[in-house]
N, C-alpha and C positions, 0 to 999 in steps of 0.2 A: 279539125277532127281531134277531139281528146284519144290521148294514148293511154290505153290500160295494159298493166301487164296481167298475167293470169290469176294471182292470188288477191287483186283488185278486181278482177272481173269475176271471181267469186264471193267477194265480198258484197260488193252491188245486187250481183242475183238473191246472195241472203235474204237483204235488205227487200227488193223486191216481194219474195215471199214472205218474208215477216211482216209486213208493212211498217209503219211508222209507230217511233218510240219503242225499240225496241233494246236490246242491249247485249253485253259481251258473248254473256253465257248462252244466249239463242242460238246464237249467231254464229257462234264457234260449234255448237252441235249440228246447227242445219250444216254446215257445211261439211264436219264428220259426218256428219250419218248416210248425207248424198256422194259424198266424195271415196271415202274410207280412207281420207287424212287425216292424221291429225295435226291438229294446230295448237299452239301456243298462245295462251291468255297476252301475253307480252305482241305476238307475232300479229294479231288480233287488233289491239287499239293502237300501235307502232300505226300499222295502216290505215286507219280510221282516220287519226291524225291528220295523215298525209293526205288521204280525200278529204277531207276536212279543209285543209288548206289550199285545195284545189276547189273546193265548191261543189264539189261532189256531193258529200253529205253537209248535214248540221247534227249540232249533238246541241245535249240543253240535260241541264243536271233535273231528275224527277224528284219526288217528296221522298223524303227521308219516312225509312220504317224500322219499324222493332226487331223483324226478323234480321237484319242489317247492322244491329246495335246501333238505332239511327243515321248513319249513311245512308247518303244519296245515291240512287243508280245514274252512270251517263246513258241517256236514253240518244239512239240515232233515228234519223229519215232521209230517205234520199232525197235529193232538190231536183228541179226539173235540168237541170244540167247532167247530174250524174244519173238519171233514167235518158236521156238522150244519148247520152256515153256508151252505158250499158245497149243500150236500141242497137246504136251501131256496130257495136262490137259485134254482136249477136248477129245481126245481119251479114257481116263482114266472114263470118265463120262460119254461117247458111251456104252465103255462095261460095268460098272458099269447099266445102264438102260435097256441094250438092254432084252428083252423080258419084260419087265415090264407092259405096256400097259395097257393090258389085266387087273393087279392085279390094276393098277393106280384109272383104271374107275372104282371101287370097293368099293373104298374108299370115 
């Protein structure tokens, strides 16, 4: 079982909803916008990297554009390892909750 911690396991979900090729700037908003984190452009592909090296994701440089002063954006996708990752994490955190609710609203 792959081990995520939690800013990897939001990173993945991003990835999930944004689908494939996507890049920093998405990806750091989907996760502000749902989280009401903010994150760091630095903090952001630091991690990417690291799934990246884990197999997690892949990155792949896109076409260079004008809005960019020709720079390439690193576009990501998740591989079928890091949506199995994310599967079970997700799952793992299902059953870890499930009846909870009730004791949540208590608190």
């Amino acid at each position: 079982m792959e081990r995520l911690g939690a800013f990897e396991q939001l990173l993945l979900l991003a990835l999930v909803r944004l689908g494939d090729d996507t890049y920093g700037v998405p990806i750091r908003e989907e996760i502000e916008g749902r989280t009401g984190r903010l994150v760091s452009p630095g903090a952001i592909y630091t991690a990417l990297d690291r799934l990246e090296t884990r197999g997690l994701v892949r990155s792949r440089l896109g076409d260079a554009s004008a809005e960019r002063g020709g720079k390439r954006k690193r576009l990501y996708r998740l591989t079928a390892r890091g949506a199995g990752a994310i599967a079970q994490a997700h799952s793992t955190m299902a059953q870890m909750a499930q009846g909870l609710k009730p004791k949540l609203g208590t608190l």
